[in-house]
VOPAGU-2260 file (C-alpha; in pm, 1 decimal, decimal comma):
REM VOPAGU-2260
SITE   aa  ch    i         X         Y         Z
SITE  UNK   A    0   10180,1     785,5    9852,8
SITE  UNK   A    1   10262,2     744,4   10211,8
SITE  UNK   A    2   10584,4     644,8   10162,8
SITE  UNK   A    3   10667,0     973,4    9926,6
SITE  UNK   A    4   10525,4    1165,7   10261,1
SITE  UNK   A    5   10741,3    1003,8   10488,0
SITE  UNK   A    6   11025,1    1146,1   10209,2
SITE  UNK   A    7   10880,6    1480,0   10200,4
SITE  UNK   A    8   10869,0    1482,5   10603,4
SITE  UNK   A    9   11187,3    1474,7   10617,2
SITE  UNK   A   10   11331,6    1696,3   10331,6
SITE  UNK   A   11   11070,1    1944,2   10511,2
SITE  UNK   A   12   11248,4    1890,6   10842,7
SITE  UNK   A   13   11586,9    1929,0   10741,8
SITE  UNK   A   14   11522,8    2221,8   10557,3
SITE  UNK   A   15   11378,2    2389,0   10865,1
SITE  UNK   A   16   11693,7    2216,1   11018,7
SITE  UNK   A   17   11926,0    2408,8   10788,7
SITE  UNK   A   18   11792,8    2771,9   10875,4
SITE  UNK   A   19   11849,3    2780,1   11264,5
SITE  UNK   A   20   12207,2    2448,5   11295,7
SITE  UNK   A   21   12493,8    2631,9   11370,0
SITE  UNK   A   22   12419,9    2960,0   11459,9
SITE  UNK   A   23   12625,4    3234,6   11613,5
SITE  UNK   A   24   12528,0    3389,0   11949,6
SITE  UNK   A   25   12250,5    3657,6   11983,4
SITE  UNK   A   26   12418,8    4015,5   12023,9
SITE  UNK   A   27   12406,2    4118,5   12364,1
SITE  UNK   A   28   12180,0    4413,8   12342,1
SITE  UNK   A   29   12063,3    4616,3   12622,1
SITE  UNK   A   30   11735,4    4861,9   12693,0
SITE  UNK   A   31   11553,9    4574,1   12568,1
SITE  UNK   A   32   11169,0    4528,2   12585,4
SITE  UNK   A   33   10959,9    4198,2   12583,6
SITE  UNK   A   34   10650,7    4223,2   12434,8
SITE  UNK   A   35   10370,0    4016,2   12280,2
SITE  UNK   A   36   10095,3    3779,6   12398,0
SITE  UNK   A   37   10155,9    3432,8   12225,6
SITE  UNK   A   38   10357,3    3177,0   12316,6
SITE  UNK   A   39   10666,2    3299,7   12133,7
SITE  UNK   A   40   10928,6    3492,2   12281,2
SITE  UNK   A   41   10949,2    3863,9   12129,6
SITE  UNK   A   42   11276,5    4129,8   12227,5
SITE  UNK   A   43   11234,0    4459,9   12125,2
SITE  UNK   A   44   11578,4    4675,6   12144,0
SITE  UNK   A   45   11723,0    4977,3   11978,6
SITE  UNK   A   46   11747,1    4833,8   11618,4
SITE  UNK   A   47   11610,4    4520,9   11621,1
SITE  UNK   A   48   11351,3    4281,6   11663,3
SITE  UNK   A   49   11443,3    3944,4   11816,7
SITE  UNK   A   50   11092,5    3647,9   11758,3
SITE  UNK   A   51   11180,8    3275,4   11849,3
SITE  UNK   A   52   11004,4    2987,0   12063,3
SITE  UNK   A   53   11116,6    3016,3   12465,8
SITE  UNK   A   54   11321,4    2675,0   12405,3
SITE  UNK   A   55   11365,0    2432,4   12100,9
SITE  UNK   A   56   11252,3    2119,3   12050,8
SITE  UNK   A   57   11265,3    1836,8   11809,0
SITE  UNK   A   58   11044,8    1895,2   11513,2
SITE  UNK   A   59   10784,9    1584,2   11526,9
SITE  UNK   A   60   10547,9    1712,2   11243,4
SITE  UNK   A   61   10484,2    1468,4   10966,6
SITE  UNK   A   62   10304,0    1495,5   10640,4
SITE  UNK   A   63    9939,6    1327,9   10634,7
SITE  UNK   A   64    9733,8    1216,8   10371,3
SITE  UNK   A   65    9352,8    1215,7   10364,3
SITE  UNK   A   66    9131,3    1065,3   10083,9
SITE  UNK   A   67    8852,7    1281,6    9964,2
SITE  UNK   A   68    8568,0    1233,4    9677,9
SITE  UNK   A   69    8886,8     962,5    9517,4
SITE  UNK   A   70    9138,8    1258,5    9555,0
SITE  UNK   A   71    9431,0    1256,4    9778,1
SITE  UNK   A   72    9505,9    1551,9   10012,4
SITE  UNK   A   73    9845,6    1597,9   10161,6
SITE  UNK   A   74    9863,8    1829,6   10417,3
SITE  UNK   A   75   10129,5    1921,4   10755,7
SITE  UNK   A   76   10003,8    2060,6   11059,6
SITE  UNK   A   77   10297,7    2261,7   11251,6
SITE  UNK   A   78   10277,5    2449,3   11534,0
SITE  UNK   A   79   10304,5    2838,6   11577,1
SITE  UNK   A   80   10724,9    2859,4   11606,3
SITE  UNK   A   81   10788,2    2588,3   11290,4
SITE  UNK   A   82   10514,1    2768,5   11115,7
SITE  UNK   A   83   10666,6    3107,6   11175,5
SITE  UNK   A   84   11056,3    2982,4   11066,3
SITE  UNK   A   85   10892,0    2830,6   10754,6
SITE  UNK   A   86   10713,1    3083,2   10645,7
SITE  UNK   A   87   10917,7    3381,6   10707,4
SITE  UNK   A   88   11205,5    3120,9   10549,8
SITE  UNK   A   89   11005,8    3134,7   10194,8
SITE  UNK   A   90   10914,4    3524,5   10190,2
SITE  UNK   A   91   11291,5    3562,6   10181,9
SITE  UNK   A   92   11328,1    3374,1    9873,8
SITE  UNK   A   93   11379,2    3661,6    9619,4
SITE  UNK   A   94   11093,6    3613,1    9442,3
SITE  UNK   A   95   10944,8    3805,2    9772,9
SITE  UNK   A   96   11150,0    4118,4    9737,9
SITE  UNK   A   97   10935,1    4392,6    9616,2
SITE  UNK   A   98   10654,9    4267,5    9854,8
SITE  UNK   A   99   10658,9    4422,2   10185,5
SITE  UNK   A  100   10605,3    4100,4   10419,9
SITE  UNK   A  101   10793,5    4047,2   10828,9
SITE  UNK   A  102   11057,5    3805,3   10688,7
SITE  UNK   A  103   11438,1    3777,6   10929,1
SITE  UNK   A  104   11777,4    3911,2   10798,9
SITE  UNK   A  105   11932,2    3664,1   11003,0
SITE  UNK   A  106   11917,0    3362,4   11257,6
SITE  UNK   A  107   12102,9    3386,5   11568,7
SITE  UNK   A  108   12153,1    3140,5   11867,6
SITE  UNK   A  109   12006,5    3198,3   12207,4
SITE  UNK   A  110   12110,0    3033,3   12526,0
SITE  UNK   A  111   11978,8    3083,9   12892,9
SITE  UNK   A  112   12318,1    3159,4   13088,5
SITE  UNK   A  113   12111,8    3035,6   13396,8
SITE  UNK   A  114   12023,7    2703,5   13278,9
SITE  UNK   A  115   12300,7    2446,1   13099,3
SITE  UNK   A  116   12273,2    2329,7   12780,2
SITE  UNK   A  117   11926,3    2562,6   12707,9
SITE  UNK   A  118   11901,2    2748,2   12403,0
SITE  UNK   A  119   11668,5    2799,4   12143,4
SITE  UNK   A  120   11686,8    3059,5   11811,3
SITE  UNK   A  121   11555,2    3400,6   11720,0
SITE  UNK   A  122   11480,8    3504,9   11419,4
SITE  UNK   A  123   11629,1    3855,6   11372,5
SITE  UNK   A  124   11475,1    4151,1   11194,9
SITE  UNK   A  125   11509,6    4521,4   11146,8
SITE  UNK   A  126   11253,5    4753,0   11392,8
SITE  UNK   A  127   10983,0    4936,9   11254,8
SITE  UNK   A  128   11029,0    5359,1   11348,4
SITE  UNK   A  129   10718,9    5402,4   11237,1
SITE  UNK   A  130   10565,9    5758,9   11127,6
SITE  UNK   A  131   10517,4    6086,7   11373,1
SITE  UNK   A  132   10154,8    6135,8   11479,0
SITE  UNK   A  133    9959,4    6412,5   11248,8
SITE  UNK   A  134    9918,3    6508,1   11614,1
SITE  UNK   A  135   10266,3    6557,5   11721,8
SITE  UNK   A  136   10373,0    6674,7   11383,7
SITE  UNK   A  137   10123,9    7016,6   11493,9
SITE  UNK   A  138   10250,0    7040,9   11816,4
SITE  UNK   A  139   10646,5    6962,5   11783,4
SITE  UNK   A  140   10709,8    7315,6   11830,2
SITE  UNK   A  141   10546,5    7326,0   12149,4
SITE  UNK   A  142   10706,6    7325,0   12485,6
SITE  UNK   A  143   10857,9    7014,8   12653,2
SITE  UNK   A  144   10651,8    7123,5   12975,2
SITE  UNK   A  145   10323,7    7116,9   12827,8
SITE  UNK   A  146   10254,9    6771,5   12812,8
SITE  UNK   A  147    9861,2    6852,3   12804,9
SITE  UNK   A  148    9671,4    6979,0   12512,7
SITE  UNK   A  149    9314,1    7078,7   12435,4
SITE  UNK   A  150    9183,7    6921,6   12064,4
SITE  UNK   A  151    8814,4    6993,7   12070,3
SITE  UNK   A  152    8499,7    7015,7   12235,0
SITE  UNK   A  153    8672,2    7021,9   12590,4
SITE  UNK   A  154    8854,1    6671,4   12552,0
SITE  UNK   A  155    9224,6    6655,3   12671,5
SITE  UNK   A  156    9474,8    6421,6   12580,5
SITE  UNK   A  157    9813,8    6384,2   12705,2
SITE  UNK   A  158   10060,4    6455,0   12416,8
SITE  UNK   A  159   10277,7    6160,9   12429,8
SITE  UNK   A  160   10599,0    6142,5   12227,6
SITE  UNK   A  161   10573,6    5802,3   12076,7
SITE  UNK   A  162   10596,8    5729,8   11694,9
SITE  UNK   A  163   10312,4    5488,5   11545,8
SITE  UNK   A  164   10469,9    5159,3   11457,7
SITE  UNK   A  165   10149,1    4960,5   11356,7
SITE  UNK   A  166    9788,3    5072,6   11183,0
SITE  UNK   A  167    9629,2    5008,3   11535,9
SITE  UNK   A  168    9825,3    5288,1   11737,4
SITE  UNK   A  169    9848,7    5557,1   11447,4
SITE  UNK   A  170    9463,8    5511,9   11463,4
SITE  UNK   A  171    9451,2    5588,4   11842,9
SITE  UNK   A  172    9759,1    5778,5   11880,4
SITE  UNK   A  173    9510,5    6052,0   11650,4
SITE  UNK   A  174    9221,5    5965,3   11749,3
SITE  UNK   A  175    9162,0    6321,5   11895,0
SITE  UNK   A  176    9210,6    6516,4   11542,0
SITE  UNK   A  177    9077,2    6851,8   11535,3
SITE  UNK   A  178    8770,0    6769,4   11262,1
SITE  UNK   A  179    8754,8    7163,2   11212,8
SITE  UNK   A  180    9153,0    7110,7   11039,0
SITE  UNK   A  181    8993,8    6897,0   10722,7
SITE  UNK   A  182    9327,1    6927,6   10542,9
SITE  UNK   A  183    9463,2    6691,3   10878,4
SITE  UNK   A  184    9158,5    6488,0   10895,6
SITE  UNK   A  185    9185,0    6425,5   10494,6
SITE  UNK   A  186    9595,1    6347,7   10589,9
SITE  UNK   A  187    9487,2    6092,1   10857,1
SITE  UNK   A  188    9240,6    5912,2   10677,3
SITE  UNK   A  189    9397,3    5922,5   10301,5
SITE  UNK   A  190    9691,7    5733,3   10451,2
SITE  UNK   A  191    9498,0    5451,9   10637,9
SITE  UNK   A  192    9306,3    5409,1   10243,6
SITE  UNK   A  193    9647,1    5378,6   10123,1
SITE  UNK   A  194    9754,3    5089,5   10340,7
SITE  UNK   A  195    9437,1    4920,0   10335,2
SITE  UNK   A  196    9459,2    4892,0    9948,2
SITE  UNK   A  197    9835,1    4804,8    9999,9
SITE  UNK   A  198    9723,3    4512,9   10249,6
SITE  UNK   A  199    9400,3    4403,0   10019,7
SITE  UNK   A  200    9669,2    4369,5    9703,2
SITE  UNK   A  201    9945,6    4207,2    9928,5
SITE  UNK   A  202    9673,0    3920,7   10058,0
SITE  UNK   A  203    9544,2    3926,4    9697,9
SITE  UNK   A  204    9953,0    3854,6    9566,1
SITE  UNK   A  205    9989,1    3560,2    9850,3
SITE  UNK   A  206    9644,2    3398,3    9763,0
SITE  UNK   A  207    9760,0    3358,5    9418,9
SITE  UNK   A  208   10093,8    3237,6    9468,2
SITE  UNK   A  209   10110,4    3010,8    9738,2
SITE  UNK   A  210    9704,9    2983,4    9842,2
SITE  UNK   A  211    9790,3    3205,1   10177,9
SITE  UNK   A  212    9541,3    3269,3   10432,5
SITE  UNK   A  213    9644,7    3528,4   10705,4
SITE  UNK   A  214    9448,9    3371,2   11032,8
SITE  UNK   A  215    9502,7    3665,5   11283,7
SITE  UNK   A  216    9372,7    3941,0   11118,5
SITE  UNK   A  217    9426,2    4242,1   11304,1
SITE  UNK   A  218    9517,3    4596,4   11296,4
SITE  UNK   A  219    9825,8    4542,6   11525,1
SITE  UNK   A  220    9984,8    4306,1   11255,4
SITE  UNK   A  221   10007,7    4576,4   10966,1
SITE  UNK   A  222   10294,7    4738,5   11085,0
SITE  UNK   A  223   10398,4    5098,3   10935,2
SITE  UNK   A  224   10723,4    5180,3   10738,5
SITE  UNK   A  225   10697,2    5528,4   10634,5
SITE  UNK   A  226   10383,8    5827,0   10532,7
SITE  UNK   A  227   10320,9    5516,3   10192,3
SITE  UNK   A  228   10397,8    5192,7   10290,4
SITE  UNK   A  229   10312,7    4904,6   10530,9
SITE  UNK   A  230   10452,8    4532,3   10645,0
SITE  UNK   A  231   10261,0    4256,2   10673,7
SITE  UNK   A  232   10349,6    4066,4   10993,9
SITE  UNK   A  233   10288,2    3773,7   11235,0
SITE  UNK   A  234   10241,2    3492,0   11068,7
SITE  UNK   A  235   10280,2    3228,6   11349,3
SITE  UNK   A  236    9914,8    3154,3   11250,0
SITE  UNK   A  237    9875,3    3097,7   10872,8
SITE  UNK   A  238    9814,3    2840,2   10583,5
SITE  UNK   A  239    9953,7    2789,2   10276,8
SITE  UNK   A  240   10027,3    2557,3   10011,6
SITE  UNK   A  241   10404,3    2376,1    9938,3
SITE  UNK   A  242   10471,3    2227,7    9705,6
SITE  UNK   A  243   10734,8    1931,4    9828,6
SITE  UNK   A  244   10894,4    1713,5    9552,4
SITE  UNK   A  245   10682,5    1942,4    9317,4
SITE  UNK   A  246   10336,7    1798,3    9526,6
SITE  UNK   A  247   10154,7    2033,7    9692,9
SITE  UNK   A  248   10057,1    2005,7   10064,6
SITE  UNK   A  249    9867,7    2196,2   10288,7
SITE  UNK   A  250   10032,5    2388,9   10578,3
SITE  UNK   A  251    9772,2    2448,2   10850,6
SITE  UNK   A  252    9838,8    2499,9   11247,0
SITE  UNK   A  253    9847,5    2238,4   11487,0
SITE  UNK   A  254    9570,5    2314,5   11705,8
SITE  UNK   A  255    9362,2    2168,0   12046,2
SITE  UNK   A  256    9061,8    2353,1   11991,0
SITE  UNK   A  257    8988,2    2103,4   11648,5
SITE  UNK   A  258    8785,9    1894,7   11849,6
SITE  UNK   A  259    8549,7    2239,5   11926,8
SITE  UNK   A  260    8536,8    2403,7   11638,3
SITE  UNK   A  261    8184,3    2502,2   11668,0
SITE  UNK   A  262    8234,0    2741,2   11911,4
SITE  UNK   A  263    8540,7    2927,8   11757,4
SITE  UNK   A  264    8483,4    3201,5   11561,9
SITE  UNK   A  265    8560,9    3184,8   11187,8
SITE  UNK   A  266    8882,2    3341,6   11173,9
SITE  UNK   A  267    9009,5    3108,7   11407,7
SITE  UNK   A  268    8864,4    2796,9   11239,5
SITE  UNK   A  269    9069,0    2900,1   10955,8
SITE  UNK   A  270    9386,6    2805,4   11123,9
SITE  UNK   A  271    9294,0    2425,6   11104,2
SITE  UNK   A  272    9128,1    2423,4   10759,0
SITE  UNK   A  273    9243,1    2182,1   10522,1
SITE  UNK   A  274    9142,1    2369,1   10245,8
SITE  UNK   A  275    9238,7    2693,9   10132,5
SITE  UNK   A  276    8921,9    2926,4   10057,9
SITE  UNK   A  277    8844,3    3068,7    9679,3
SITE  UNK   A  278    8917,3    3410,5    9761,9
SITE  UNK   A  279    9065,6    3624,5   10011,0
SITE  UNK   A  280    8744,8    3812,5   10124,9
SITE  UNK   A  281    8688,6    3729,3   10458,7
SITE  UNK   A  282    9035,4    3810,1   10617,7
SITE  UNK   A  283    8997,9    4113,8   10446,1
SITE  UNK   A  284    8687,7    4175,8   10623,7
SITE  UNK   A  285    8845,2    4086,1   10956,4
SITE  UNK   A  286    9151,4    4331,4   10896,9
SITE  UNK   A  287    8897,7    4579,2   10792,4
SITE  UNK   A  288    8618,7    4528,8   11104,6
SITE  UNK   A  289    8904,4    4543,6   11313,9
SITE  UNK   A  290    9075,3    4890,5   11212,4
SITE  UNK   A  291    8703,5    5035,4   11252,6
SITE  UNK   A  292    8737,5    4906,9   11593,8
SITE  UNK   A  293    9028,9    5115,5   11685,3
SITE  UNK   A  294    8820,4    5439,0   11630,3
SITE  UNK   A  295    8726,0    5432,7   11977,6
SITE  UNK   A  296    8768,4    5306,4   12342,8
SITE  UNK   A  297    8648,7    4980,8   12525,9
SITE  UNK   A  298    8314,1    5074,5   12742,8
SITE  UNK   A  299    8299,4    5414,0   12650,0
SITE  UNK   A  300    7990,2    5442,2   12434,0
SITE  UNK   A  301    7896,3    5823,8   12491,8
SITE  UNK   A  302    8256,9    5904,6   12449,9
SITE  UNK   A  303    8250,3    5716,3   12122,4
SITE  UNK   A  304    7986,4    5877,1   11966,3
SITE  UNK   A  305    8200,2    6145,3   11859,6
SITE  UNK   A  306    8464,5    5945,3   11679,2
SITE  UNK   A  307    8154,0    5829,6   11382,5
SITE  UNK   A  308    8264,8    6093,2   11152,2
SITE  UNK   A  309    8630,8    5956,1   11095,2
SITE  UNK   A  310    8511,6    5570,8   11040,6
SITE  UNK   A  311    8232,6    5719,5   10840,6
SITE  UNK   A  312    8425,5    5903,5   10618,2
SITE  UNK   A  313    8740,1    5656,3   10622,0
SITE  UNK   A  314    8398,0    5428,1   10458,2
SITE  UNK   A  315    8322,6    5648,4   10212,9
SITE  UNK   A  316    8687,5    5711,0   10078,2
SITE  UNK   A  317    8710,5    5328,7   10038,2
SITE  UNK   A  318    8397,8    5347,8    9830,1
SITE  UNK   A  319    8533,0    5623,4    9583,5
SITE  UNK   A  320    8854,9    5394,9    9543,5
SITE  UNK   A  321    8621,1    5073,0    9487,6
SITE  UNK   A  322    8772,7    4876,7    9786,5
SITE  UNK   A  323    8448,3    4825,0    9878,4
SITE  UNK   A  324    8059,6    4857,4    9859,3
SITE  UNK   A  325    7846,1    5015,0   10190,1
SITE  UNK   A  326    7533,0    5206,7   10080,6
SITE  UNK   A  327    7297,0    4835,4   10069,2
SITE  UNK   A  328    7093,0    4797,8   10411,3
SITE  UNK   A  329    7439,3    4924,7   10613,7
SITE  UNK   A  330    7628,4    4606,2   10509,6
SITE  UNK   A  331    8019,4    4661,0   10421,6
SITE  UNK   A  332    8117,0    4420,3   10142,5
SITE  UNK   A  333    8467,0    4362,6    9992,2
SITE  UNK   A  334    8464,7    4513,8    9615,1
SITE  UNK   A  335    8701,3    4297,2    9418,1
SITE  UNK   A  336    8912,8    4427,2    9089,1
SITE  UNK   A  337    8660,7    4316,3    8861,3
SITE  UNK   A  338    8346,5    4517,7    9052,6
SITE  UNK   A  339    8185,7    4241,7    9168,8
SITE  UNK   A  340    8133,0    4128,7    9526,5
SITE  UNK   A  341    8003,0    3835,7    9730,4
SITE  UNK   A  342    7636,2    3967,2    9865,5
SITE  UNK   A  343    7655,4    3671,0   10139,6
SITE  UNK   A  344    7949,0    3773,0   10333,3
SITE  UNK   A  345    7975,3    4134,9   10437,1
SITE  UNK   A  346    8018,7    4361,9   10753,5
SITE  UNK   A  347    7704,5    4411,4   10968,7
SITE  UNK   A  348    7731,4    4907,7   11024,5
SITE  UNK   A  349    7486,7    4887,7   11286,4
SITE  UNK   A  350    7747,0    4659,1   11519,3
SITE  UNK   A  351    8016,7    4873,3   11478,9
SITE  UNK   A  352    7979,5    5162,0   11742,4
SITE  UNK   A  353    7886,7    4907,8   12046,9
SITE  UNK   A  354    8183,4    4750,1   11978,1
SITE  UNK   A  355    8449,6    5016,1   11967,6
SITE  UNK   A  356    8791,0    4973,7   12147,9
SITE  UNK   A  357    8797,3    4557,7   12025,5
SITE  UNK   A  358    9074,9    4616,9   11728,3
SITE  UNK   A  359    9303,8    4383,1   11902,0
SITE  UNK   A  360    9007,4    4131,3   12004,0
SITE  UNK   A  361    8970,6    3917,2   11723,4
SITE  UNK   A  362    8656,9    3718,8   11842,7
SITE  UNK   A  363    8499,0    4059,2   11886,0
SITE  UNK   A  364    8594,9    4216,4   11562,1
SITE  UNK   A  365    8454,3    3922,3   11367,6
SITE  UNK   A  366    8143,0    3927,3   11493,6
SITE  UNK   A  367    8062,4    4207,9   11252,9
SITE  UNK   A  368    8103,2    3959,1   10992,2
SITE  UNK   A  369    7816,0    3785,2   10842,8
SITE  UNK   A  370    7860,3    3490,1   10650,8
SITE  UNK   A  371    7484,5    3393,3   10495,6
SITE  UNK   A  372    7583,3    3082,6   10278,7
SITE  UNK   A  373    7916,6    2903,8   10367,4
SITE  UNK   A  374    7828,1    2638,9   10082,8
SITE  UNK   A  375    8096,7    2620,8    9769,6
SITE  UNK   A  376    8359,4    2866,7   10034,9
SITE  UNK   A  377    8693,1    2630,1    9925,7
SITE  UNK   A  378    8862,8    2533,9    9649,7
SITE  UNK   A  379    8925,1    2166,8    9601,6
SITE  UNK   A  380    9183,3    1868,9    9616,0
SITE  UNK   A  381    9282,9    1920,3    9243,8
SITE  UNK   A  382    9286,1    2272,9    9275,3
SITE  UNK   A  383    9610,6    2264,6    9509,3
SITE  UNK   A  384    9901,1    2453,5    9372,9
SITE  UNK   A  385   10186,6    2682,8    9502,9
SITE  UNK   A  386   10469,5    2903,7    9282,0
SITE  UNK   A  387   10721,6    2781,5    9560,2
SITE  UNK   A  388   10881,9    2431,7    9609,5
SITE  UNK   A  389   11117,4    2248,3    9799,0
SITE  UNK   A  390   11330,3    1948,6    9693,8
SITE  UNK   A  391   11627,4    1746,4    9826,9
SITE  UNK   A  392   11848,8    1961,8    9809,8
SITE  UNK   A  393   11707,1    2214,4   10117,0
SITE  UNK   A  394   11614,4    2478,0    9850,3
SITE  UNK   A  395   11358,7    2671,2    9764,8
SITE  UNK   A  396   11277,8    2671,1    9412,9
SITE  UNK   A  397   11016,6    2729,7    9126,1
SITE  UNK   A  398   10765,9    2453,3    9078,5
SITE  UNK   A  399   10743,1    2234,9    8761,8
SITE  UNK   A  400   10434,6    2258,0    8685,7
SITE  UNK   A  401   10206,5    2469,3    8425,1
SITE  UNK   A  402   10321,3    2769,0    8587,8
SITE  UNK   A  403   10720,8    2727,0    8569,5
SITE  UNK   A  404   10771,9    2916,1    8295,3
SITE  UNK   A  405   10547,6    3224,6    8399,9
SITE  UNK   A  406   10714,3    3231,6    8747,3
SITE  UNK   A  407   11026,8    3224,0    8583,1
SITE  UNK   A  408   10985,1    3518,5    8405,7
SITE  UNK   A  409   10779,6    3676,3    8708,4
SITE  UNK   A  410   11092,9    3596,0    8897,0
SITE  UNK   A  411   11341,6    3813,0    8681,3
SITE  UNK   A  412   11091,7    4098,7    8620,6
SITE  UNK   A  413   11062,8    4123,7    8999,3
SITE  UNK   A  414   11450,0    4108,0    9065,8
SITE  UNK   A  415   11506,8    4387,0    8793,3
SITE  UNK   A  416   11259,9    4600,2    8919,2
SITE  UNK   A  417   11384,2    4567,8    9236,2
SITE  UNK   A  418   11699,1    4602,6    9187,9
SITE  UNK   A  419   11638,6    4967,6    8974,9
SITE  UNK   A  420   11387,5    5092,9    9287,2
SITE  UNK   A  421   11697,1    4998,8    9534,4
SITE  UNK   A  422   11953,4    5159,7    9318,4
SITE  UNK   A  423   11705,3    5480,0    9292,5
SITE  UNK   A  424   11687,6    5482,8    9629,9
SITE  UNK   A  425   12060,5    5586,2    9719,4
């Protein structure tokens, strides 16, 4: 066995290899903006989105093996950049297309003209517009000079002409909703039910397929395409499963904080997991404790008060749709397809409102999660298995296995459909 990893080390490496040798220059583009906190460089301009590492080095991962209960686990650990190029890398393979995941259009090179012989790659995608605010959709006919309006019960807020690009702002950016205009408040809310179901259905899709844990779960990373539809971004910290040679190995992050893991919070202890977890309930909890979070503002408890209605309601529309279950002792649970739900792991109500204003905090946000038994959480050694695999050739193709013949027909369903909803779309 540790001689077929030392094989499937390197067909992993020069595959990543293959998607960023011989590039062409970055476009010179200007009015750009840097943004992001991680480690990764991140250009915003005009059109496009420009994500890479700061500089590029060798890749030195290599596939490990570790016996457990007489079963062999394979698994990588990569850090965030190799992580992001691999997995953005598969969600372009085809059998991606109708799924609406952050995935490049193209590779370019990019070279410090300060420093000699520096450069590194970004991976190039298309910008987000994002949807008008329900708020600025009211007022658009208003004056440029009035920058100031009145919603209710004496608050102001500055009208600011900025579209929404991810869940997080379009929750803040109308925060401020006039609750007496229910036909807005319905608009507001009806659309963030629409892309949580879209996000629970996407993890749900990823789970199955390639046993994919998203280990940032935030409001910030659902980004917004139009009024319907979201993208699922940043996955710089993720697992999955690969197969390599048609033998699956884990793909976790490499980590300093293994050696602590006690005092991480969950969602972060994902990140190093060997194993990937049954189901996908507790990042759906995170996303979900996290988008309460944004109805509100840090340290600003009185002020707060007034924004229960919309998370209260936004609650009970998720209910009616069967996303999830809320009325037992003010716990949140996640309501899977089949109307059951796990009673151990759920969302503490009462620890919402002090924590308002902590979306984008991830140790905050899961803190509303309770997990009462953590026994029998992860599937096992023999339970391993992806749709996706990568041979000597540098390709990505179906795996051999039981499911072959299902993914192949999956595979040209998917490109069909696609293909008719693109051609309807001109």
């Amino acid at each position: 066995m540790e001689h077929s990893n030392k094989a499937n080390t390197i067909i992993l490496k020069e595959f990543l290899r293959d998607k960023i040798k011989d590039k062409e220059p970055c476009a010179e583009e200007k009015d750009c903006v840097e943004k992001g906190r991680s480690s990764q460089i991140v250009k915003i301009c005009k059109d496009k989105v420009y994500k890479g590492p700061p500089n590029y080095s060798e890749l030195t991962f290599n596939i490990n093996e570790k016996s457990i209960d007489g079963d062999t686990l394979n698994y990588v650990k990569l850090n965030n950049h190799d992580m992001n190029l691999l997995i953005q890398s598969i969600f372009n393979y085809h059998y991606f297309d109708d799924k609406h995941l952050e995935k490049y259009e193209e590779i370019c090179q990019l070279c410090d003209s300060k420093k000699k012989n520096k450069c590194t790659y970004s991976m190039v995608s298309k910008k987000m517009k994002g949807i008008e605010d329900i708020q600025k959709k009211k007022h658009k006919n208003q004056t440029r000079k009035k920058k100031i309006f009145t919603y209710y019960e004496g608050y102001t807020v500055k009208y600011i002409k900025k579209n929404s690009l991810n869940l997080e702002d379009y929750i803040q950016n109308n925060i401020y909703i006039d609750r007496k205009n229910s036909k807005d408040v319905h608009e507001f809310l009806d659309r963030i039910v629409g892309y949580i179901s879209q996000l629970f259905n996407t993890l749900d899709f990823l789970h199955k397929e390639i046993q994919f844990h998203h280990c940032d779960p935030k409001a910030g990373q659902i980004l917004i395409i139009d009024k319907h539809t979201i993208l699922l971004s940043d996955f710089d910290k993720v697992t999955f499963t690969l197969n390599i040679n048609n033998s699956p190995v884990r793909v976790i992050n490499n980590y300093y904080y293994e050696s602590i893991t006690r005092i991480v919070n969950e969602a972060t202890r994902m990140r190093s997991d060997l194993f990937p977890r049954k189901n996908t309930h507790y990042e759906k909890l995170c996303f979900l404790s996290s988008i309460l979070l944004c109805f509100g503002f840090k340290n600003n408890s009185n002020k707060n008060i007034q924004f229960k209605y919309l998370y209260d309601l936004l609650l009970e529309k998720l209910a009616n749709k069967n996303i999830i279950e809320y009325k037992q002792e003010n716990r949140i649970f996640i309501k899977p397809s089949n109307n059951t739900f796990d009673s151990s792991m759920y969302i503490n109500y009462k620890l919402i409102h002090p924590s308002l204003g902590n979306g984008d905090r991830l140790g905050l946000s899961s803190k509303l999660i309770t997990i009462e038994n953590k026994t029998n959480l992860f599937l096992e050694v023999k339970q391993l298995n992806s749709v996706i695999n990568i041979d000597t050739d540098n390709k990505i193709k179906p795996s051999t296995n039981i499911k072959s013949k299902q993914f192949h027909t999956e595979q040209i369903y998917r490109k069909k459909t696609y293909s008719k909803k693109r051609l309807a779309s001109f």
